[in-house]
C-alpha positions, -999 to 999 in steps of 0.1 A, spaced: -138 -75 103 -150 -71 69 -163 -102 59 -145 -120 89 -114 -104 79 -93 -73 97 -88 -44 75 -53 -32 64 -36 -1 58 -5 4 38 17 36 35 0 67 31 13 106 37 9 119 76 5 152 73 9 174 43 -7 204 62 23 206 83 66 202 75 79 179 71 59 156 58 66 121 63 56 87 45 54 58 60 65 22 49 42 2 73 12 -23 72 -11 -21 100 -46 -40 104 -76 -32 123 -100 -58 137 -137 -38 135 -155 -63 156 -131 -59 189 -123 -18 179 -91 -27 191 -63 0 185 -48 -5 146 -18 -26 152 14 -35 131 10 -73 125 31 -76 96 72 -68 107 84 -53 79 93 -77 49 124 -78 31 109 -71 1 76 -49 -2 66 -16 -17 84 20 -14 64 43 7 40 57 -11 7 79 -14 -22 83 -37 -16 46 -47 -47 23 -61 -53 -2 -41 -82 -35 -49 -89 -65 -30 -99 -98 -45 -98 -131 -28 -87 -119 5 -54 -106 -12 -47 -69 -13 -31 -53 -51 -11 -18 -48 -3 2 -80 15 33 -86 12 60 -67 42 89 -53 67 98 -24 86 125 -24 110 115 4 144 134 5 127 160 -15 125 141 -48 93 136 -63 89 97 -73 57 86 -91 54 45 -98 43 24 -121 46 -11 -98 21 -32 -92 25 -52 -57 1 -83 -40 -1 -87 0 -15 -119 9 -23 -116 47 -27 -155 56 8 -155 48 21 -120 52 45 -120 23 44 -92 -1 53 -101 -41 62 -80 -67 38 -87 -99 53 -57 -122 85 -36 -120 67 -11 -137 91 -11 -169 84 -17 -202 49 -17 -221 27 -2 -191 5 25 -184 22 57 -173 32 65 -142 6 82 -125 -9 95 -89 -47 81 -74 -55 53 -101 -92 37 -97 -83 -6 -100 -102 -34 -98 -95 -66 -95 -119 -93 -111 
């Protein structure tokens, strides 16, 4: 626990050493004080962020923010400009920003914070 709290872990890449590559679109959590193994305790929601890698990621208030970051599943590269909140207490995920008009440029490893 971090601060009494597990710690999560959205998306990510597993492996890019070796093909193909894959990205997935899960949640998992980790409690630190039992080590127990990471486990998926969110099923996966109707509506929450693509896959994605090199995302920024903040916490504030116990709720987790996700912005941008890339996939290039099915060979495509995507790079995104959304900007997603999970709230663990309740386990929903919610949409803040599409990503369309008057934001930053899409981009790859952003540094947030959330204040």
């Amino acid at each position: 626990f971090v601060d009494g709290h597990p710690v999560h872990l959205f998306s990510g890449v597993v492996s890019l050493l070796t093909a193909p590559s894959s990205f997935p679109q899960d949640l998992r959590s980790l409690d630190v004080t039992a080590m127990t193994p990471w486990s998926p305790p969110f099923p996966g929601a109707l509506t929450q962020p693509d896959a994605r890698f090199n995302a920024g990621s903040t916490v504030r208030d116990g709720v987790m923010f996700v912005y941008s970051g890339g996939n290039t599943t099915g060979g495509t590269p995507t790079t995104y400009s959304d900007l997603w909140k999970f709230d663990p207490a309740s386990g929903v995920w919610t949409r803040l920003h599409d990503g369309t008009g008057t934001v930053p440029t899409a981009r790859l490893a952003p540094s947030i914070i959330a204040r």
